[in-house]
C-alpha positions as CSV (number, residue, x, y, z in Angstrom):
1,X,-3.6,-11.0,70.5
2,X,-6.7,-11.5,68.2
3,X,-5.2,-8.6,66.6
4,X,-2.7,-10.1,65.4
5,X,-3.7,-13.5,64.8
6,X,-6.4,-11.9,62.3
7,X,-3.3,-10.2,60.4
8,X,-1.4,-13.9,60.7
9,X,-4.9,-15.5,58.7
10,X,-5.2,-12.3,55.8
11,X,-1.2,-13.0,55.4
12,X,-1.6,-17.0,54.9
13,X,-4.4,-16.2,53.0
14,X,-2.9,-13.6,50.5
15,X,-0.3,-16.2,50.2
16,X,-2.6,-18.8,49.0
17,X,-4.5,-16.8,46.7
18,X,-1.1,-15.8,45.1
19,X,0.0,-18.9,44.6
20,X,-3.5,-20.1,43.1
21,X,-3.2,-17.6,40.6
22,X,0.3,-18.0,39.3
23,X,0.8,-18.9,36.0
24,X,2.9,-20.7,34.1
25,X,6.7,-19.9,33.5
26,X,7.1,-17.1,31.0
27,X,8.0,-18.4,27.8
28,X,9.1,-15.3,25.4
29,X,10.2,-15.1,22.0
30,X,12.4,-12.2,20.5
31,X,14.1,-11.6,17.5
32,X,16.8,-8.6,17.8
33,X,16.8,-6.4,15.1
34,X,20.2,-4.9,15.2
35,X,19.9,-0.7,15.0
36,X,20.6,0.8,11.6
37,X,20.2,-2.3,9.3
38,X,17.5,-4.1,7.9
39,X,15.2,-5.8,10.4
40,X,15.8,-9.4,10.6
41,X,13.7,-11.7,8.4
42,X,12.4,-14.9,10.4
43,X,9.1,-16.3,11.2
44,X,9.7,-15.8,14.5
45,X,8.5,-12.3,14.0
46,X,5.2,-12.7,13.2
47,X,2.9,-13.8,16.6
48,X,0.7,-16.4,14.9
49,X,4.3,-19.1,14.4
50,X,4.7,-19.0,18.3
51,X,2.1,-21.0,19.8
52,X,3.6,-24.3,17.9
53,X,7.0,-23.7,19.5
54,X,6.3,-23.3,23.4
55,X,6.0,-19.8,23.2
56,X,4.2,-17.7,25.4
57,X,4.5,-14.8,25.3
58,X,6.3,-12.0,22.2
59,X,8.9,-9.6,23.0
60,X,8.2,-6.6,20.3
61,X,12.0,-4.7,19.9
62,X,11.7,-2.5,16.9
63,X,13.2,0.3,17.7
64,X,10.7,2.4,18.4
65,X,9.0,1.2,22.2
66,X,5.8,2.8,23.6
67,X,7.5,5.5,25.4
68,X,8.6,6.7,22.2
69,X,4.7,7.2,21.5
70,X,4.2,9.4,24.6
71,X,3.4,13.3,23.6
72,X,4.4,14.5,26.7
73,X,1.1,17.1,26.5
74,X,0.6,16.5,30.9
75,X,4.1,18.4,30.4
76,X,4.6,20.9,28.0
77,X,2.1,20.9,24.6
78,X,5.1,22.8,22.5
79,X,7.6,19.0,23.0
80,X,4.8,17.7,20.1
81,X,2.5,20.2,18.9
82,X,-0.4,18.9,17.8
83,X,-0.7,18.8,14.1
84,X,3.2,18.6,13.7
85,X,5.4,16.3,11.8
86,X,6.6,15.2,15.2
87,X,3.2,14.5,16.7
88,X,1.7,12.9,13.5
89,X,4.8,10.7,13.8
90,X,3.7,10.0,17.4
91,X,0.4,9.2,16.5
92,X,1.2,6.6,14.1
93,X,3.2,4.7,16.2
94,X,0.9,4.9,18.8
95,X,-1.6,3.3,16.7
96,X,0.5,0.8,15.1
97,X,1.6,-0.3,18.7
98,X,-2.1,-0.4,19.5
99,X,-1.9,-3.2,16.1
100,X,0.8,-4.9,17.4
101,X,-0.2,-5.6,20.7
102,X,-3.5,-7.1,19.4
103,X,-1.9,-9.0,16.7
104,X,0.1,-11.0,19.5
105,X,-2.9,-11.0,22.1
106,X,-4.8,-12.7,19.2
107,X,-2.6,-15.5,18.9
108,X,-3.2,-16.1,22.3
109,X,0.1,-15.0,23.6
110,X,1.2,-12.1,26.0
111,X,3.0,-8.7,24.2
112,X,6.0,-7.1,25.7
113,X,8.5,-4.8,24.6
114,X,12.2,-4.2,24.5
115,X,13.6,-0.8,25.7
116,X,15.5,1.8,27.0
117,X,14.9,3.0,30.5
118,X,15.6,6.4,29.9
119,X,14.7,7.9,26.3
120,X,13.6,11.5,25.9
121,X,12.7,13.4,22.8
122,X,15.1,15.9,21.6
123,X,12.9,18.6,21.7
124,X,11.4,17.8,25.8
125,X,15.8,17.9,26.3
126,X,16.1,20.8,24.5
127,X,13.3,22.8,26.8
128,X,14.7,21.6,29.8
129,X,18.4,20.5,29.1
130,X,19.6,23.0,32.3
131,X,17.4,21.1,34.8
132,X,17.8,17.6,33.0
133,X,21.8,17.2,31.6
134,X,25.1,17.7,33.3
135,X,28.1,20.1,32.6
136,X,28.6,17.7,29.4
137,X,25.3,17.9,27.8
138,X,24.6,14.4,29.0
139,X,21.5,13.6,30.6
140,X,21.9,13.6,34.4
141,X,19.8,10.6,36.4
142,X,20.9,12.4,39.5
143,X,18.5,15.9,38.6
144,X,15.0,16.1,39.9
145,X,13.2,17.3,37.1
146,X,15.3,14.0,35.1
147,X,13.1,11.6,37.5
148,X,9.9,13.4,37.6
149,X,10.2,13.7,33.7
150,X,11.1,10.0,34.1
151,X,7.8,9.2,36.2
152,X,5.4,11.1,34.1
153,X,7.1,9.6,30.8
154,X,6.4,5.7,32.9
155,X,3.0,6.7,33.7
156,X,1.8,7.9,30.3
157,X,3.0,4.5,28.5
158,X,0.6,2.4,30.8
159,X,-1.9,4.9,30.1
160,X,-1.7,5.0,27.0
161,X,-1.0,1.3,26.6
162,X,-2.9,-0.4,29.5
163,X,-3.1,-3.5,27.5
164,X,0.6,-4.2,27.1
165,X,2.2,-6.8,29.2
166,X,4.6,-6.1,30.3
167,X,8.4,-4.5,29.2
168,X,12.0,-6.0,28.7
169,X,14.3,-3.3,30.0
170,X,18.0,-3.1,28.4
171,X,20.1,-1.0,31.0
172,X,23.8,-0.7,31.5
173,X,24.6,0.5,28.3
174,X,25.5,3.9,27.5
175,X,27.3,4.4,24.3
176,X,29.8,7.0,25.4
């Protein structure tokens, strides 16, 4: 009986302590740049115009999320070979993330971004399209190697980017 009594008092008190160190609703700001045109000019882009309206928090959709940073190297080093186009690209937008999320932490706000759930580079598809896409080319969620592929790609982005907040996840759409 004490046994359980003990587990009673850690649960109540979990529960407190959660509830002391909630925060404040979420807040979030995004402008949608629309894919293939110009991105959209407002102040609402730049981090440092949020504070004076409510904001909280950023939501950074540019097209290009942290997971399309990741170099895949835990995997297979020939998906961006070091000193490649590809992986210089990588880099950079590793980096400029890096920018990013400061730029919005400095304004005092939190940084999340919009994406895709699953997005692959060509090149990781085209090394493993027979264990990753079905009958129709078309990436198969179903596959093992699609969710362990899926897992690693998930882990790498919070290492990579352990300071980023959090992520807005678009799903449901699938463009065919």
């Amino acid at each position: 009986m004490k046994k359980y009594l003990v587990i009673l008092f850690l649960l109540n008190y979990c529960q407190g302590q959660l509830i002391a160190q909630q925060e404040k609703p979420l807040v979030l700001d995004m402008v949608h740049h629309n894919p293939g045109e110009p991105y959209t000019v407002s102040a609402f882009t730049d981090p440092a115009t949020l504070p004076a309206y409510g904001f909280n928090g950023q939501v950074i959709n540019k097209f290009t999320p942290p997971h399309s940073a990741i170099t895949y190297d835990t995997v297979s080093p020939s998906v961006f070979p070091v000193g490649s186009m590809e992986r210089n690209w990588a880099d950079h937008l590793a980096a400029r993330i890096h920018d990013q999320i400061r730029a919005v932490h400095s304004q005092g706000l939190k940084a999340f971004y919009f994406m895709d759930i699953i997005l692959f580079p060509k090149t990781l598809v085209e090394i493993y399209k027979n264990e990753l896409c079905d009958e129709a080319g078309r990436i198969d969620w179903d596959k093992p190697k699609t969710q362990k592929l899926h897992r690693i790609m998930i882990r790498e982005v919070f290492d990579c980017f352990p300071e980023v907040d959090g992520f807005v996840i678009r799903t449901g759409e699938n463009y065919r």
